[in-house]
Structures are given as structure tokens and as C-alpha cells.
C-alpha positions in Angstrom: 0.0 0.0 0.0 1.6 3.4 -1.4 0.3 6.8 -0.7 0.1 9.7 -3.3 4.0 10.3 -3.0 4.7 6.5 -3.5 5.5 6.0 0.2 4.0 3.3 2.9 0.5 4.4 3.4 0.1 5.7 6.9 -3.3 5.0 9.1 -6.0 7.5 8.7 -7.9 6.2 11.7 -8.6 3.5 14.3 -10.9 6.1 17.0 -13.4 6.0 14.6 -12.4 3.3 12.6 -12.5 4.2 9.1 -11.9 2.8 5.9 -13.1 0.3 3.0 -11.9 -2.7 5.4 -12.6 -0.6 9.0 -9.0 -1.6 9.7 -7.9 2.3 9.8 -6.2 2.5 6.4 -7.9 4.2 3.0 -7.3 1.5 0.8 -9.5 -0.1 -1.5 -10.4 -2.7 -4.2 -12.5 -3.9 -7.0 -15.3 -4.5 -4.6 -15.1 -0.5 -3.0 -17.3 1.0 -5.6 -16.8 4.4 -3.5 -12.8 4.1 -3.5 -12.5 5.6 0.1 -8.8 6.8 -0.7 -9.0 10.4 0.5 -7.5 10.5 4.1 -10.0 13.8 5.5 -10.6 15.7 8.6 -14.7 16.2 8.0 -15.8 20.0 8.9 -19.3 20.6 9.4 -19.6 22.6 5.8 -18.1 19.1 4.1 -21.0 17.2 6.5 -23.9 19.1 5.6 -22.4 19.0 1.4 -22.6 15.2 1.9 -25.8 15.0 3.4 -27.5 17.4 0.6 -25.9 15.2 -1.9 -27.4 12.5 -0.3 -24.6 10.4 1.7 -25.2 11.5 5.1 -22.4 10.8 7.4 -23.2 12.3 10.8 -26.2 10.1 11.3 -24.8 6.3 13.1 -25.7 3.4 10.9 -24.5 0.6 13.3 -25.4 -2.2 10.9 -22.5 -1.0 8.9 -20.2 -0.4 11.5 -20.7 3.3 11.0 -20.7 5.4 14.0 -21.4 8.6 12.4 -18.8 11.4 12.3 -18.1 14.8 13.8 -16.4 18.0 12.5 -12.6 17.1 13.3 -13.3 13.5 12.6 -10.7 11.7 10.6 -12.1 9.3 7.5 -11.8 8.0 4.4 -13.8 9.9 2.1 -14.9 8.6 -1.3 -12.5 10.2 -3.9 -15.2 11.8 -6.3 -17.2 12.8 -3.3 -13.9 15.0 -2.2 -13.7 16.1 -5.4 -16.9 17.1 -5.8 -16.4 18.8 -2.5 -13.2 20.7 -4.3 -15.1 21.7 -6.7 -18.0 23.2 -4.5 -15.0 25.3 -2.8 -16.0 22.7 0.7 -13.5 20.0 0.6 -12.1 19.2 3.8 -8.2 19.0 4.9 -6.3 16.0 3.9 -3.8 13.9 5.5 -1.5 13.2 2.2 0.5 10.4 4.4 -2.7 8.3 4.5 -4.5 8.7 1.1 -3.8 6.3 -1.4 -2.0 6.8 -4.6 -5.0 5.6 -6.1 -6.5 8.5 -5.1 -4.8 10.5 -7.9 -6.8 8.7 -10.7 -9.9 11.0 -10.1 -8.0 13.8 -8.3 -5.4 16.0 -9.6 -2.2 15.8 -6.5 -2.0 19.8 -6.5 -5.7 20.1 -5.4 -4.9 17.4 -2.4 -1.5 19.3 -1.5 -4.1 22.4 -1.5 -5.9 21.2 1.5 -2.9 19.4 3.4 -3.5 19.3 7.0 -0.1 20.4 7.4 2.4 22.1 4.7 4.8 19.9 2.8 
């Protein structure tokens, strides 16, 4: 597992547990239809964007071992959903250690550095 500068992919996660697998990491395979690649810290303006488009993520879903998330939350976001979120000028900060490389098949790696948690 590489993240978007070809290094080991760092956890996003474990307090919630996030990720395609729940095992912390945003990685993902041919059965992650969502790729949940982008490594985020989820704001309150990128919750309420999901829920309008109609993925609501504060609201526990148990079943699938979804707690529901908080501004300051760490997860791993679907990669078209951030970029949409880019694109709508709401995208939450990323954690470039912990998003996959496969992240920059739908999203250009300036736009992530963009909204770096920290500065590289």
C-alpha cells in the first residue's frame, strides 16, 4: 500500500475506525465501488455537502459499522465525493500520508496538496 507520493501508506484512523476494510487505512479494491482513498478531517460545511448530496455521514448506521462522524473526525472519504467537495469550494483537509496513490486517478495531486493538513 503506497500513498500519493509512492510511500507506505500511513493509518487514517482507528478512534473511529474508518476505511473500506474498518482496519484504519484508506485503501480499496475492485469491490469499493466508493474508493474511500482520501485520508480527511470532515468540517461541518463538508458534512452538511454530503448529506444534501445525499450520503449523510453524521447520522450512526450501526449495521454498517458506521458510527457517524463529527467535524474534526478523521475518515476516508470517497474520492469523487472530495472532489466534488473541491469543486464546491468545501473539501475538507487531507492527510497526504494516509491517502492512497489511487486517489490521484480521479483527483489531480496539487488540489490534495491544497488542502494538506499540514504544509509539505
Amino acid at each position: 500500500m503506497k500513498n500519493i507520493f509512492g510511500e507506505p501508506l500511513e493509518s487514517c484512523c482507528t478512534n473511529p475506525k474508518t476505511g473500506f476494510y474498518r482496519d484504519g487505512f484508506c485503501r480499496t479494491n475492485q469491490e469499493d465501488n466508493g474508493k474511500h482513498v482520501v485520508c480527511a478531517i470532515v468540517t461541518a460545511e463538508f458534512l452538511e455537502f454530503s448529506r444534501r448530496q445525499g450520503n449523510d455521514l453524521s447520522t450512526p448506521r450501526p449495521e454498517y459499522l458506521f458510527p457517524g462522524l463529527q467535524p474534526g473526525d478523521k475518515w476516508c472519504l470517497c474520492a469523487l465525493r472530495w472532489k466534488e467537495a473541491f469543486e464546491a469550494g468545501c473539501a475538507p483537509k487531507v492527510v497526504l500520508e494516509a491517502t492512497d496513490e489511487r486517489a490521484l486517478e480521479y483527483i489531480d495531486i496539487n488540489n490534495l496538496i491544497l488542502h494538506a493538513l499540514k504544509n509539505i
